[in-house]
PAZAPA-4460 file (N, C-alpha, C; in steps of 0.05 Angstrom, whole numbers, plus 32768, in hexadecimal, padded with zeros to 4 digits):
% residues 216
    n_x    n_y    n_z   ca_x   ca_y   ca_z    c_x    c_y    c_z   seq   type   mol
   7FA1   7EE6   8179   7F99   7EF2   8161   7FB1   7EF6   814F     1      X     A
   7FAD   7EF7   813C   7FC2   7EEE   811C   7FBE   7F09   810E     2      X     A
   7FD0   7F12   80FF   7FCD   7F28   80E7   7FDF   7F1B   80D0     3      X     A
   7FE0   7F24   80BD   7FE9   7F13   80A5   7FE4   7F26   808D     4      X     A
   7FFF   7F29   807A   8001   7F39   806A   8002   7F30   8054     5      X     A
   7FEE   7F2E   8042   7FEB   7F24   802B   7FF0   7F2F   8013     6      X     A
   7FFE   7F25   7FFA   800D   7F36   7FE0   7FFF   7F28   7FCE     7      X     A
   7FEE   7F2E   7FBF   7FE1   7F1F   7FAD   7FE0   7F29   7F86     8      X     A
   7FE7   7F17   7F7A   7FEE   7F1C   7F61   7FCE   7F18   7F55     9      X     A
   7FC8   7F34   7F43   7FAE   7F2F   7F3A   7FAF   7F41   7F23    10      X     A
   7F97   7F42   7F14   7F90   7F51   7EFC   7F7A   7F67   7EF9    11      X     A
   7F77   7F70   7F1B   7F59   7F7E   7F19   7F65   7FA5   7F0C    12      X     A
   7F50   7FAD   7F0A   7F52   7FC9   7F04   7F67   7FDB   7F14    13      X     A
   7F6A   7FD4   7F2C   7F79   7FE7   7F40   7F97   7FDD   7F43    14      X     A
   7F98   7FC0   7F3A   7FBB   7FB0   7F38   7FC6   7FBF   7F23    15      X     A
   7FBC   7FBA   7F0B   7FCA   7FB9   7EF3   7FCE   7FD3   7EF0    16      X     A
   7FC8   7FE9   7EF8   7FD3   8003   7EEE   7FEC   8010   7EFF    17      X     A
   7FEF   8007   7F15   7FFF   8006   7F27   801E   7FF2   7F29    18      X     A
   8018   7FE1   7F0A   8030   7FD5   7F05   8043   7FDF   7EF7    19      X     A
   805D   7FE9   7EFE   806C   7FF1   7EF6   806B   800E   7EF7    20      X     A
   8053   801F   7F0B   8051   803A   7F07   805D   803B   7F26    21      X     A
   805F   804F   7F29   8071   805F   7F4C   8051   8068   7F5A    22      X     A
   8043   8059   7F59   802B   8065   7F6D   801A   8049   7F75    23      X     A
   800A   805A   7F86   7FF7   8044   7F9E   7FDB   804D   7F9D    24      X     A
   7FC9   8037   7F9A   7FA9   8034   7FA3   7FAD   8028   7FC1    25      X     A
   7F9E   803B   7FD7   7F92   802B   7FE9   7F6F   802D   7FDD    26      X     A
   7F65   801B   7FEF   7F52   8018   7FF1   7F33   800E   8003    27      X     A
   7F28   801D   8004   7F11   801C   801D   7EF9   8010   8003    28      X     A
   7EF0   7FFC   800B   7ED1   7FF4   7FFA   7EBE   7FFB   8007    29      X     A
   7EA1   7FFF   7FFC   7E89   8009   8008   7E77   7FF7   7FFB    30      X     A
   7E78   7FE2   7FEB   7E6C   7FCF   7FDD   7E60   7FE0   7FC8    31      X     A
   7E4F   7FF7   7FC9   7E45   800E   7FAA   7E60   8013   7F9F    32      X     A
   7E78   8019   7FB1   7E8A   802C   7F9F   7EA0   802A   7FAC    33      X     A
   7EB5   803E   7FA8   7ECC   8034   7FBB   7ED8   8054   7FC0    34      X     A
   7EEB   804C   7FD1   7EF5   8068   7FD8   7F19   8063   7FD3    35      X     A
   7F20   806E   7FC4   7F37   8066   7FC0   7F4A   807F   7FCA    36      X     A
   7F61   8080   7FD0   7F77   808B   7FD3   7F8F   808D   7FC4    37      X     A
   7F9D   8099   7FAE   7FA8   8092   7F9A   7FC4   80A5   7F9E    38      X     A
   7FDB   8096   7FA6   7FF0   80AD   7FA3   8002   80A4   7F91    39      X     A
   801F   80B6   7F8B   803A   80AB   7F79   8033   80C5   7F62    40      X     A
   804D   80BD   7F55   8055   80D5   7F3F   804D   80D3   7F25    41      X     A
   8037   80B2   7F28   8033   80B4   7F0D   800D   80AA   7F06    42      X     A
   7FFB   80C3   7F1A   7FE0   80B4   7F21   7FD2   80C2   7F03    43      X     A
   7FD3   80D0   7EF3   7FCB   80D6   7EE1   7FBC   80B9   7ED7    44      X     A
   7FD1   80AD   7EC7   7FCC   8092   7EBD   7FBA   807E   7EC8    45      X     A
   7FBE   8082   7EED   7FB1   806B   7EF1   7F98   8076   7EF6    46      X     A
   7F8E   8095   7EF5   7F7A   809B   7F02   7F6A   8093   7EE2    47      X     A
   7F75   80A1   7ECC   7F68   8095   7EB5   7F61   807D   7EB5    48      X     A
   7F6C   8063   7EC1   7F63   8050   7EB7   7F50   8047   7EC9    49      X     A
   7F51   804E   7EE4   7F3C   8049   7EF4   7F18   8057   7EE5    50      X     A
   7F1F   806A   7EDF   7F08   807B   7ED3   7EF8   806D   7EBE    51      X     A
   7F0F   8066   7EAB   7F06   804B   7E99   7EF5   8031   7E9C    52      X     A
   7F0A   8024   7EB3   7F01   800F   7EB9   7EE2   800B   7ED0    53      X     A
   7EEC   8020   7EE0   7EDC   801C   7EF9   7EC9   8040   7EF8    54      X     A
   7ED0   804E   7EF3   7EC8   8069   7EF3   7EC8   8075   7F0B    55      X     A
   7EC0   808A   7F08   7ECD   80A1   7F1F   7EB7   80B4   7F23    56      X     A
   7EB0   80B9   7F3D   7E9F   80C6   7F42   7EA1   80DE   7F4A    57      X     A
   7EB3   80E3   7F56   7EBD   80FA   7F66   7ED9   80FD   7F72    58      X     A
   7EED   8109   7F6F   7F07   8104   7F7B   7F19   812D   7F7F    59      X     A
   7F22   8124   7F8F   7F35   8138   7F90   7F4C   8135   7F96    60      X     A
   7F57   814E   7F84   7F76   814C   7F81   7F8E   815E   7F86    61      X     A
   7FA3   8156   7F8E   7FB9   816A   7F8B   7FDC   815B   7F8B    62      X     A
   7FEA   816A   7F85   7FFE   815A   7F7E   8004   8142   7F88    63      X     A
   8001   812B   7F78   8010   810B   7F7D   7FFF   8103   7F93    64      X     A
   7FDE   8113   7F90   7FC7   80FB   7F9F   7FB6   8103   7F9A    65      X     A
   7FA4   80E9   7F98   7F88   80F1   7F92   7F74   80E4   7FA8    66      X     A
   7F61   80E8   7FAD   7F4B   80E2   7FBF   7F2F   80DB   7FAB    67      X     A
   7F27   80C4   7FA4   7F1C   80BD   7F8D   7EFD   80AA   7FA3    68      X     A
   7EE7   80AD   7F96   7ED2   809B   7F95   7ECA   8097   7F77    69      X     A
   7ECA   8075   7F81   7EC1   8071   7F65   7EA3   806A   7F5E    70      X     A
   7E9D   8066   7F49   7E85   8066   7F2F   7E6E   8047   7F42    71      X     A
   7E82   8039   7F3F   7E7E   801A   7F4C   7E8E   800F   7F5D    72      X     A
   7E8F   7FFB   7F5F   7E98   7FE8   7F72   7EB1   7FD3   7F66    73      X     A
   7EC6   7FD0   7F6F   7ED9   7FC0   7F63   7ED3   7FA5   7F61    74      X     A
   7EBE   7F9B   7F71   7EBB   7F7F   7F7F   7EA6   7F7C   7F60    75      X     A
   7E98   7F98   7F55   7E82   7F87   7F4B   7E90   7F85   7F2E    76      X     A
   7EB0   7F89   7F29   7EBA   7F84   7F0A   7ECD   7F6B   7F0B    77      X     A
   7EC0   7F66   7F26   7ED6   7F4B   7F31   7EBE   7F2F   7F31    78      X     A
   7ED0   7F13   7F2C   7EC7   7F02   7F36   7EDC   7EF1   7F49    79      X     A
   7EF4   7EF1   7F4A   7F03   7EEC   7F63   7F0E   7EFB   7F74    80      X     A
   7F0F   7EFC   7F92   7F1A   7F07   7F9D   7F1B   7EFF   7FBF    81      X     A
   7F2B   7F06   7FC6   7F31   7EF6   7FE4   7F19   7EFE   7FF6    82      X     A
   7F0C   7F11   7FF3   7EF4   7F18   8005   7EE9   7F05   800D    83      X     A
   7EE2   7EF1   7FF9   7ED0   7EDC   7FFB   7ED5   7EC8   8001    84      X     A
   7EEA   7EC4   800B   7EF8   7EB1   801C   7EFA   7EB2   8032    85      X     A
   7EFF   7EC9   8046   7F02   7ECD   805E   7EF1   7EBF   806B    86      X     A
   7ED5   7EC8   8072   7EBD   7EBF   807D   7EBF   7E9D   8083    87      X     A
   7ECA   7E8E   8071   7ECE   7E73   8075   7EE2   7E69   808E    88      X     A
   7EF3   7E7C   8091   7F0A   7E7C   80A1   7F10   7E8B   80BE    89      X     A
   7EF2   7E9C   80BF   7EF0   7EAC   80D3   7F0E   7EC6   80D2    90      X     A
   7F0A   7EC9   80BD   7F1E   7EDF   80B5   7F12   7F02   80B5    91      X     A
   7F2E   7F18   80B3   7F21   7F27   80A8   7F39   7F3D   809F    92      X     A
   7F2A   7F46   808D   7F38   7F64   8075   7F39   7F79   8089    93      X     A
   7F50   7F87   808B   7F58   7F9E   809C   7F5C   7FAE   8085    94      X     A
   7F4E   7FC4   807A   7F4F   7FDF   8072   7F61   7FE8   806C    95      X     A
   7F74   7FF5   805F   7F69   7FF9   803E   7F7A   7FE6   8030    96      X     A
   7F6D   7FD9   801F   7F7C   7FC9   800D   7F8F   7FDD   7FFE    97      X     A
   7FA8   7FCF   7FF6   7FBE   7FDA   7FEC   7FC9   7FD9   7FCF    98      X     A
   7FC4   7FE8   7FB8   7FD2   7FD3   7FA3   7FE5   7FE5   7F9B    99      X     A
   7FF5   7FD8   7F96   8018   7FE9   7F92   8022   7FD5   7F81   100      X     A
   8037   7FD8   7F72   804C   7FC7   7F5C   803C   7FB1   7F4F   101      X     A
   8022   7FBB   7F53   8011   7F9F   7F38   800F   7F8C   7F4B   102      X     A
   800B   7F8F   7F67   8001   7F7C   7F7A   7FF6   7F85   7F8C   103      X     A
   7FDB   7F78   7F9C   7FC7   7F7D   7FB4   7FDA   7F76   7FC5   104      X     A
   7FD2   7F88   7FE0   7FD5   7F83   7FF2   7FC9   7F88   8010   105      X     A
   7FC7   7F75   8016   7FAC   7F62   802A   7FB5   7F6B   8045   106      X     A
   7FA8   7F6C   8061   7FB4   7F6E   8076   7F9B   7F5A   8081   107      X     A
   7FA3   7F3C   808E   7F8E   7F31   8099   7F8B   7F2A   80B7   108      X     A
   7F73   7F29   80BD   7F70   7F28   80DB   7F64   7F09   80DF   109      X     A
   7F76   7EF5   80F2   7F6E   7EE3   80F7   7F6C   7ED9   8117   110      X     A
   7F55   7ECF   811D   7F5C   7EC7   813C   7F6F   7EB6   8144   111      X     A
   7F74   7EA0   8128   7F8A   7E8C   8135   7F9F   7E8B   811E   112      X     A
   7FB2   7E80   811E   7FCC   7E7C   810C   7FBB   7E63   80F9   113      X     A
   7FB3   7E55   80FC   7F9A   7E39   80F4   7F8E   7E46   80D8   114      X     A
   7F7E   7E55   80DC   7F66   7E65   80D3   7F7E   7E6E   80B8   115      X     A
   7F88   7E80   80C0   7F9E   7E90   80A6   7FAF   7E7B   80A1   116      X     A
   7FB1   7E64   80A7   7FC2   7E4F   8092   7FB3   7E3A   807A   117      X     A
   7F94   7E40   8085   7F7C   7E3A   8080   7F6F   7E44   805B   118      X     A
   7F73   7E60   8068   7F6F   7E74   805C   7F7D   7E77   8040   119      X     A
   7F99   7E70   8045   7FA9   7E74   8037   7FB0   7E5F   8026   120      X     A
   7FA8   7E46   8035   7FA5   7E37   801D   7F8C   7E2A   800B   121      X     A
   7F72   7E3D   8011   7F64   7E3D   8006   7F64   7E4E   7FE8   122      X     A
   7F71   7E5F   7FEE   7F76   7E7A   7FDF   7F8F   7E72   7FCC   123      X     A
   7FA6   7E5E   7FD1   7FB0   7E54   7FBC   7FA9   7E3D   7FAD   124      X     A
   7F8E   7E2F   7FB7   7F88   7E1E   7FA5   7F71   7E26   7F94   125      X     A
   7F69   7E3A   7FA0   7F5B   7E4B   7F8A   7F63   7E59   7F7A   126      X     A
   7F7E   7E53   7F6E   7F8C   7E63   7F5A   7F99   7E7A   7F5F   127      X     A
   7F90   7E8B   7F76   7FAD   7EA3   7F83   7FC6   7EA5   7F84   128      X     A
   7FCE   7EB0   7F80   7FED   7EB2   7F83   7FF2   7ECA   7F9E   129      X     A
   7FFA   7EB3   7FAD   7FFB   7EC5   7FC6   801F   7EC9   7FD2   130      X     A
   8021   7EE0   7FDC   803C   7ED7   7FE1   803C   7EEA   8004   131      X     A
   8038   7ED8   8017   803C   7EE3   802E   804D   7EF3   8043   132      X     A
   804B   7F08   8044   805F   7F20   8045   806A   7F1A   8065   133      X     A
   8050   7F26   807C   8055   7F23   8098   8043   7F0E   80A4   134      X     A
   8048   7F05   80B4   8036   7EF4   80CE   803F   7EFC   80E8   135      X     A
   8028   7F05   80F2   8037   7F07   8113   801B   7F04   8124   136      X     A
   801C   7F02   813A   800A   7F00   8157   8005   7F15   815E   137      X     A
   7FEA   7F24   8162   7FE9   7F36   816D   7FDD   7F2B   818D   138      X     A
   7FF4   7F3E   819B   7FE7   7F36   81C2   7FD6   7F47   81C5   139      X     A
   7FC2   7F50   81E5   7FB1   7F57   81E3   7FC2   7F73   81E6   140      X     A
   7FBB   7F8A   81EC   7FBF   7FA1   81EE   7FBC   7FAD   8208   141      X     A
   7FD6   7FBD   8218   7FD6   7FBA   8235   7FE0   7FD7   822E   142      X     A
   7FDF   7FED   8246   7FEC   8006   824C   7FFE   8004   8243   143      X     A
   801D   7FF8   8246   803B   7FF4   823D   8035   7FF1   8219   144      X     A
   8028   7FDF   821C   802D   7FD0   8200   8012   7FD8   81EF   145      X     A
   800C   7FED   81D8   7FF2   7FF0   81D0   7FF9   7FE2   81B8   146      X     A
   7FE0   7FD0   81AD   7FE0   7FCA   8193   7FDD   7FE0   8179   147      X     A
   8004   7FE6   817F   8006   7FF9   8167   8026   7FEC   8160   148      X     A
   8026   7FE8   8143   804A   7FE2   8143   8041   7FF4   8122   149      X     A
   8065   7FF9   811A   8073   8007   810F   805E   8005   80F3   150      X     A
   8056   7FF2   80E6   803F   7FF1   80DB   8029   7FFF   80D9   151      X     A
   8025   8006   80E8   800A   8014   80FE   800E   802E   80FB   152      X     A
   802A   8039   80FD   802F   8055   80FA   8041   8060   80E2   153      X     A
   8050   804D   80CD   8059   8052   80C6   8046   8058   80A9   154      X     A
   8048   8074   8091   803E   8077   8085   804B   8061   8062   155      X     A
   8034   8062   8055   8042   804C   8037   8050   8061   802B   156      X     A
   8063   8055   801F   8079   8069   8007   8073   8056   7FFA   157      X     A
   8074   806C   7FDB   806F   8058   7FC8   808F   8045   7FBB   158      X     A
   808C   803C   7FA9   80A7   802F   7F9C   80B8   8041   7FA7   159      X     A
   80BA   8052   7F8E   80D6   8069   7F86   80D6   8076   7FA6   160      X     A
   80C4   807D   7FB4   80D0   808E   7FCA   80DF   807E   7FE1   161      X     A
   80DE   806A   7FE0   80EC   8051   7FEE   8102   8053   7FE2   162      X     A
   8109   804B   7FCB   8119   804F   7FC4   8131   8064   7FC3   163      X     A
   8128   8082   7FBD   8139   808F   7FC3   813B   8096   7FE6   164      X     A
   8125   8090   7FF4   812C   808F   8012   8145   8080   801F   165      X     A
   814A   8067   800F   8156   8054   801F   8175   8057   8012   166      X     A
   8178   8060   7FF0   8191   806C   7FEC   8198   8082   7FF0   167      X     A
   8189   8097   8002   818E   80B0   8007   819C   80A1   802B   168      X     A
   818C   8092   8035   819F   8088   8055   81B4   8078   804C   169      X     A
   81B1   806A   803E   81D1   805A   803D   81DE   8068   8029   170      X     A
   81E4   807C   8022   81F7   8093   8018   81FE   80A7   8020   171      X     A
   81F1   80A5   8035   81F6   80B7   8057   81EA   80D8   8045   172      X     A
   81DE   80D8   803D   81D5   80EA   8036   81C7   80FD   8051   173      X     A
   81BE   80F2   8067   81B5   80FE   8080   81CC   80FA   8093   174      X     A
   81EA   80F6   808A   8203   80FC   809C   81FB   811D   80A1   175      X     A
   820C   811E   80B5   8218   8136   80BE   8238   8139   80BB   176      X     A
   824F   8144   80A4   8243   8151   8091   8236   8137   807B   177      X     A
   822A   814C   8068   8220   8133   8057   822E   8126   8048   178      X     A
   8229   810A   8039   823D   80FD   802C   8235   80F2   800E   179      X     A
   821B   8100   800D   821B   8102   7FF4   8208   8110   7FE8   180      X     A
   81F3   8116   7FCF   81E7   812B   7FC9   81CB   8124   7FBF   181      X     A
   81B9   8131   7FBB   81A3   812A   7FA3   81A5   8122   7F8A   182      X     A
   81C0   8123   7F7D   81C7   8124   7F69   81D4   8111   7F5D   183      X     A
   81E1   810C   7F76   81F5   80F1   7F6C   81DB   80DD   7F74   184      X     A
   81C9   80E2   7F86   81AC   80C7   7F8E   81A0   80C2   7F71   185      X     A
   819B   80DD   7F63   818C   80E1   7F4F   819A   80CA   7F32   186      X     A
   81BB   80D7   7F3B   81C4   80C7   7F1D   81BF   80AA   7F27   187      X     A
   81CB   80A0   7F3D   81C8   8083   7F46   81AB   807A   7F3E   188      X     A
   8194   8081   7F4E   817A   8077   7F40   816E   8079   7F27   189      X     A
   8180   808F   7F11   817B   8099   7EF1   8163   80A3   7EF2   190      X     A
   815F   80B8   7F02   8148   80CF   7F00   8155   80EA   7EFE   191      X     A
   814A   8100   7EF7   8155   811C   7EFC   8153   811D   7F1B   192      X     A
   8164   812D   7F23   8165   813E   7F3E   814E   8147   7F50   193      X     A
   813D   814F   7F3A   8125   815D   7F47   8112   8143   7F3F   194      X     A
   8116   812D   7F3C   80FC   811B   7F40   810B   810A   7F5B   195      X     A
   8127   8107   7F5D   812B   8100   7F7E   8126   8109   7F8D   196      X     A
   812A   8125   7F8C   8123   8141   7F9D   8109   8135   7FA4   197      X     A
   80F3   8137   7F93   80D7   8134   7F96   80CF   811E   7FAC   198      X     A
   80DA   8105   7F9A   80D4   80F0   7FAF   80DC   80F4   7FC6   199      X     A
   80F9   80FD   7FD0   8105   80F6   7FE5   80EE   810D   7FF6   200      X     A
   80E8   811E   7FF2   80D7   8131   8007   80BA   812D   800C   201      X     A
   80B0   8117   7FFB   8099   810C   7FF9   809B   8107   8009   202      X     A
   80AE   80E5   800E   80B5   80D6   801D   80B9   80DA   8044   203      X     A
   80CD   80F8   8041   80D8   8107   805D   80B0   810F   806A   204      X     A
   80A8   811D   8051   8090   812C   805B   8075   8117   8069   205      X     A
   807F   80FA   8059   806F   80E5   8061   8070   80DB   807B   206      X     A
   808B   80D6   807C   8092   80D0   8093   8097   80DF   80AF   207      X     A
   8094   80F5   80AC   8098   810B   80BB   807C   8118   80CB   208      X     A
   806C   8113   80BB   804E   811C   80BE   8042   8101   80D4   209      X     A
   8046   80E9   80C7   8038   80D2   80D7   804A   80D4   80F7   210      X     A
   8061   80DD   80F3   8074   80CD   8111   8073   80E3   8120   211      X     A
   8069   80FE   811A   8069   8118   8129   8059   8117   8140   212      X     A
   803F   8107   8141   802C   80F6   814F   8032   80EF   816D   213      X     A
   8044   80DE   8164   8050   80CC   817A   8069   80D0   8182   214      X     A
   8064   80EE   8180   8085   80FA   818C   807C   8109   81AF   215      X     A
   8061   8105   81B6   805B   811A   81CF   8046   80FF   81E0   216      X     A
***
């Protein structure tokens, strides 16, 4: 069995507001409506435009997330989309679709390596722009070895919290003593203090909460 990480450049309601903004749609479909998941520092905008485009039925909120059902269905303001391809290929969509930086992102389940090369070039001659992220084999799942990898447990950061995550470790910012500050992170990325601040504890609290789990 095959998994396969698909990046797909598109124009639907849930890509385009997420281009160039610091936040993320996942997404669960129900074919009536959808259930979306919406985090980052800047969902105002995108929740407006979802409301617009797709409408909003019910959601709740609190700082930098929202928990949204929507009005309709994304599939039914769509006429392309990879859904409708799978089935040909004995494929399948693993939960929740992803759209971040103005691109989908796919996680696919295939029984053979065949099938997803299949797949994939069905999907570029149908005009997609696909750009294939991971491929790997999943073995079966034994006591030692459970089908879980770092994927599996690790939570999404959006853009910016990656970002200041990964110049907060290579600035030794988590030395003992430390070696550098919020401040100097802040001027390096050209944000105030307290919007690194923000991210960077998003980020700690994100990560901190999912791996606490699998510490017993």
């Amino acid at each position: 069995m095959y998994e396969a990480t698909f990046t797909i450049s598109d124009s639907s309601a849930y890509t385009e507001p997420t281009d160039g903004a610091d936040c993320r749609i996942e997404l669960w479909c129900n074919e009536h409506s959808d259930l979306l998941y919406v985090a980052g520092s800047s969902i105002d905008p995108l929740l407006s435009q979802i409301r617009t485009d797709i409408g909003i039925e019910e959601q709740l909120r609190r700082d930098g997330e929202a928990v949204v059902i929507t009005s309709s269905c994304l599939k039914r303001e769509e006429t392309r989309y990879i859904e409708r391809y799978l089935a040909d290929h004995n494929c399948l969509l693993l939960p929740p679709l992803r759209y971040e930086d103005g691109k989908k992102h796919c996680r696919i389940l295939a029984l053979d390596s065949k099938s997803l090369t299949a797949l994939y070039g069905d999907l570029v001659e149908a005009g997609f722009e696909i750009d294939v992220r991971t491929k790997r084999e999943i073995g079966a799942p034994t006591q030692s070895s459970p089908l879980l990898t770092l994927d599996d447990v690790l939570p999404e950061l959006t853009a910016r919290q990656r970002d200041v995550l990964t110049l907060a470790v290579d600035s030794g910012y988590y030395d003992l003593p430390r070696e550098t500050t919020t401040a100097e992170l802040a001027a390096e990325l050209d944000v105030s203090r307290r919007t690194a601040e923000d991210h960077l504890r998003r980020a700690e609290r994100k990560l901190i909460t999912s791996l606490v789990a699998y510490l017993y």
